[in-house]
N, C-alpha and C positions, 0 to 999 in steps of 0.2 A: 598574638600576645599570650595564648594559654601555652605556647612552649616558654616563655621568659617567665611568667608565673609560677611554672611548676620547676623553675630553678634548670633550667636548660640556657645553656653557654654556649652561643656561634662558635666562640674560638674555640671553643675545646668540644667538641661534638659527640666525644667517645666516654665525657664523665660521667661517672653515676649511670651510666646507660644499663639496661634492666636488658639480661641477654636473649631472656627467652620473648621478646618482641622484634617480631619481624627477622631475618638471617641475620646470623653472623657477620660479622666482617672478612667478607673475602680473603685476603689476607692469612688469616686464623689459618686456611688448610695449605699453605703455599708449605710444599720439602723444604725442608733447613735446606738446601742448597740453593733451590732457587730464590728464597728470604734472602739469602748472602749476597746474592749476587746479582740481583733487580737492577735491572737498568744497564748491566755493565757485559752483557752478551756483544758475543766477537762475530760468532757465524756458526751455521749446524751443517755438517754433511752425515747423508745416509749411510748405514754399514751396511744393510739389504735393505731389499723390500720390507716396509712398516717397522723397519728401527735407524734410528738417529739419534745423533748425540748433538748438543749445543755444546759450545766452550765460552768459558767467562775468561774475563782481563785477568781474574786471580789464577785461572788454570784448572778452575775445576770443570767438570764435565759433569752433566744430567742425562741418562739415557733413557731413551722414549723408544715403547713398544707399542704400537699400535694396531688396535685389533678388530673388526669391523662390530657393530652394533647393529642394535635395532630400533625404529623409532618406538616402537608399543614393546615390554617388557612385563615381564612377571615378575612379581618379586621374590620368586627362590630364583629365578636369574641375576636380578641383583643383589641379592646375598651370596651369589656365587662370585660376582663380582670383585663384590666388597673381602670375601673370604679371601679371594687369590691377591686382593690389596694391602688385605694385612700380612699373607703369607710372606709375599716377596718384597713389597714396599714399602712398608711402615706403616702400612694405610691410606696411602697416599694414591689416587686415580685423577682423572679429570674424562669431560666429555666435549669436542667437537661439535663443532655444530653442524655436521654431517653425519651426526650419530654414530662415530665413531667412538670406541675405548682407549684412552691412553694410560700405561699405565710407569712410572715415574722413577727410575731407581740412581744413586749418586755411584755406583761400581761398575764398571765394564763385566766382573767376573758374574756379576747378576744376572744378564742381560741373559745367556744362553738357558740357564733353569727356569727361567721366566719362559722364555719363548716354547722352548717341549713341555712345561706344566701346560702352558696356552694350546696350543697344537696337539696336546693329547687329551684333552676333554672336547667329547664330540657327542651327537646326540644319539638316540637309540638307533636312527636311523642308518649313521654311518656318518651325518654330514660334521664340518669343524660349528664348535659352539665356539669359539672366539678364534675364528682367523687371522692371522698376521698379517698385513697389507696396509695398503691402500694412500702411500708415500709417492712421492715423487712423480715420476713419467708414467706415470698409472693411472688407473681409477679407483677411485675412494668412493665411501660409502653415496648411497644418492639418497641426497636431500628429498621430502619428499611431505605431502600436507596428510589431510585426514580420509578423504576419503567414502566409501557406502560404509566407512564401520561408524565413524561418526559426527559427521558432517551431512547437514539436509541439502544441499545444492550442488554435489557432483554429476559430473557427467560420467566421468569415469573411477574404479578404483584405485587406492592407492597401494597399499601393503600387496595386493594381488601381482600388477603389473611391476612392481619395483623390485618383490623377491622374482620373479618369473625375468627380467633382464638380467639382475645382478647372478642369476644361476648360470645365462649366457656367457656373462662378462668377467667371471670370479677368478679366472688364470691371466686377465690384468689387472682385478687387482692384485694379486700377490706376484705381480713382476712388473719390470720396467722400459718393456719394447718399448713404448709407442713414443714421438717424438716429445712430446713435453706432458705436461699433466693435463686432462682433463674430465670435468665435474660432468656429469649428466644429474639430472634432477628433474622430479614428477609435481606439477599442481594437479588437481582434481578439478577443476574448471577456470572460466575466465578471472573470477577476482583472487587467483593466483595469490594464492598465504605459502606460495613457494618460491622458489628463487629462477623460474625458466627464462624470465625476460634477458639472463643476464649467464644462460649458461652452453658450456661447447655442444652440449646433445640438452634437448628436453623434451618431455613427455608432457601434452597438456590435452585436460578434459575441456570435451567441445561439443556445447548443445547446438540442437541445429532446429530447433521446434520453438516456438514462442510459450508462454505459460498456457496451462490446462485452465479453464473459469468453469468451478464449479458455483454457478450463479444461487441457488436455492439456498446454500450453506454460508456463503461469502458474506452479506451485510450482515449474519448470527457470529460470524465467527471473529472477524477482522474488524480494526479502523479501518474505515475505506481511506480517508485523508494520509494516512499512515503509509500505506501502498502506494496511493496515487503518491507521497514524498519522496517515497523510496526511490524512484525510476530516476536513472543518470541521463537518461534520455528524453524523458517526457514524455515515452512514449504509453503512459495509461492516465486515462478520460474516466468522470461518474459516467456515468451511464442508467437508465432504468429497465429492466429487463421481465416480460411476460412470462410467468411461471403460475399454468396451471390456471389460466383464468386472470391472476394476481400479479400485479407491477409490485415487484424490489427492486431496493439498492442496491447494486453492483458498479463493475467496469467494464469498459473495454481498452482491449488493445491495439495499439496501430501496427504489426507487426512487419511493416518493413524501417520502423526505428527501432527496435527490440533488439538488443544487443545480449540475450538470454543470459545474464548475469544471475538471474534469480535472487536480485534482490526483493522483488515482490515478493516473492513465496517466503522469505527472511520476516516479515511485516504478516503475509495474510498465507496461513498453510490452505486455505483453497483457491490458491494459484500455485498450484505445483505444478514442477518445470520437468524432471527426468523422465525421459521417454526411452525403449529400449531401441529402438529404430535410429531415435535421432542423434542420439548418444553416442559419442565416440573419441577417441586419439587425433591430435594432431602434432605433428614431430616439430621441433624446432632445431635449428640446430646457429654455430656463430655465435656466441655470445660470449662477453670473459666481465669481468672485474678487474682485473691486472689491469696495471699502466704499463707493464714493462713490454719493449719493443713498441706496439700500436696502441693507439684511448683505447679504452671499454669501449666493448662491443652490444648493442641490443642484437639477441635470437633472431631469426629469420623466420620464418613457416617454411617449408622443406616437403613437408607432404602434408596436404591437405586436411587427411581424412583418413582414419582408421576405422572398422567397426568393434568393438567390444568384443573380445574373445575369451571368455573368463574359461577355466581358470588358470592359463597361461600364456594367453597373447599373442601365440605364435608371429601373425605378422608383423607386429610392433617391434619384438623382439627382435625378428629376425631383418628389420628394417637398419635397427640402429649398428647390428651387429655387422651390416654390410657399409653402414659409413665411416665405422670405425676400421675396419679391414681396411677401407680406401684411404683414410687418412694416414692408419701406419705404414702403408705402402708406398708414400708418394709426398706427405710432407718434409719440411727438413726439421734439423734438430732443432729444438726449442721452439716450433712455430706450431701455436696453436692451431684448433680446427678452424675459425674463423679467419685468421689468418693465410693460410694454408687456401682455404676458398678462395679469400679477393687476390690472393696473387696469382692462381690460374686461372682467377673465373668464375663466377657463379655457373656458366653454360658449364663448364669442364666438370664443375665439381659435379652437378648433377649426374654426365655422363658417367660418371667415376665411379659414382655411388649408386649407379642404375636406378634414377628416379626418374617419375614421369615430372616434364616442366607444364601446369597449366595455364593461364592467365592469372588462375585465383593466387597465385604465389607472388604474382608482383607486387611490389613495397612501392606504393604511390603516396606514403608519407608525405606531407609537404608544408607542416606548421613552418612560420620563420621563426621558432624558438629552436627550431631542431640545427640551426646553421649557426643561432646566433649566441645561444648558450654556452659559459665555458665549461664544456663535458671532464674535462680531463684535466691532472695535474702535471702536465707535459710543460716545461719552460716553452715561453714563444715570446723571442725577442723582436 
């Protein structure tokens, strides 16, 4: 009732609206051409790697350059951004949700000044500060969470291992071998604030240690009820604990239900989880979103187990970069990497890929929601 009070109108939602409360209307930043023509797109094909154009029913065309990003940014980077936005496109950018840059122009004859303005700002170093890429049958930027910079419950880092791949991977993305498109993407541990469940390659942090119980500190610092709520599991108990003569409040853990999620340590910081031993990579790989050709695929586990190799990963990197090799070698056109697997094989693909097969890789899933649920938007008459 205090929005009907204060003279606010359901039907009209945009009246009197006070601008500087809350964003904009999305809208507001849409190029005059895409304004024009909403809703009324025909189809985009690419002219190279990380440019494409869309066409509308009226005949116009919008051309998109696309240029790789970073998830954590400075802002003299994006004032550089914004600078090369106003230079070449009215102002006009947008951002992917693969932290990509795209950057927006209504003339083909744009398109070329843009891309060498792009490709010729690089950093002191030598490397490209906005690369071209990351379109089509290629790889695009990887998704990826937060991390040791700032996130309390990784297993692994994020920004370290995903520039340290994408240095591997960077001549796909700025071309178009590999048979159709595929996403890789990094969570930093199990409760996964990334997208691995659901992508062709993924990188996922993986503890292997139950929480540390610093009992002395633990009923000073924490709700214990808090903690003990916290567990998906159930698996932490009060407990009373002899320190020094003296019974406190604490817990225990049962650690073969311990699913090392660290949500405890979210609730009570003396149950901290990261261990440098137990800490490590596990690869996924199979996973899409797409309906087209097979439903969505859920990731597989693929290798087990990596140990932490800061600060460049060597074997992680050099895992995925061998099932990527196998996959453009040996799938067909348009057939994803998940795809690609069940049709030779999970056995094949491993041999492919030269991975070791253990037990711990088998998918013994077995909910009857996983059969009975409908996954996909696939017609079934």
């Amino acid at each position: 009732m205090a929005f009907i009070s204060s003279g606010y109108n359901p039907d009209k939602p945009m009246e009197n609206r006070i601008s500087d409360i809350g964003p904009r209307k999305y809208d507001d930043f849409y190029p005059p051409v895409i304004a024009k023509n909403k809703g009324k797109w025909l189809y985009h094909e690419y002219i190279q790697p990380g440019v494409y154009y869309h066409l509308a029913e009226s005949g116009d065309k919008v051309f998109t350059v696309r240029v790789g990003g970073a998830r954590l940014m400075s802002t003299t980077h994006i004032r550089e951004i914004c600078e090369i936005a106003d230079k070449h496109c009215d102002g006009h950018v947008r951002f992917t949700t693969r932290n990509n840059i795209e950057f927006l122009v209504d003339d083909e004859k744009k398109v070329d000044p843009l891309v060498k303005d792009l490709e010729g700002r690089k950093f002191a170093g030598g490397s490209y500060k906005f690369p071209v890429g990351g379109t089509g049958a290629g790889i695009t930027n990887i998704v990826h969470t937060q991390g040791w910079i700032h996130c309390h419950t990784p297993a692994t880092d994020a920004s370290g291992p995903v520039k340290a791949t994408m240095d591997v991977l960077f001549d796909d993305f700025k071309d178009h071998r590999l048979p159709a498109h595929l996403r890789v993407s990094l969570a930093c541990c199990l409760n996964m604030c990334g997208a691995v469940h659901c992508s062709d390659i993924a990188i996922l942090g993986y503890h292997r240690k139950p929480p540390m119980l610093d009992h002395e500190y633990l009923d000073k610092m924490c709700e214990v009820p808090l903690a003990i709520a916290a567990c998906p599991t159930a698996a932490i108990k009060p407990a009373k604990v002899e320190i020094e003569g003296q019974k406190v409040n604490s817990v225990a853990v049962n650690e073969p239900r311990c699913m090392f999620c660290g949500n405890c340590y979210t609730m009570c910081p003396a149950m901290p989880l990261a261990d440098d031993v137990g800490d490590g990579i596990v690869i996924m790989a199979g996973g899409k979103v797409s309906n087209r050709i097979t439903a969505p695929k859920f990731s597989k586990v693929v290798v087990a187990f990596i140990p932490n190799e800061p600060p460049r990963w060597p074997k992680t990197t050099e895992t995925i970069k061998n099932i990527i090799e196998a996959y453009a070698k040996d799938a067909r056109k348009y057939e994803r990497l998940g795809e690609w697997a069940e049709r030779i094989g999970w056995e094949r693909f491993f041999e492919k890929c030269e991975l070791e097969f253990t037990h711990h890789l088998i998918d013994d899933f077995r909910d009857p929601a996983y059969f009975t649920w409908r996954q996909t938007t696939h017609f079934k008459f």
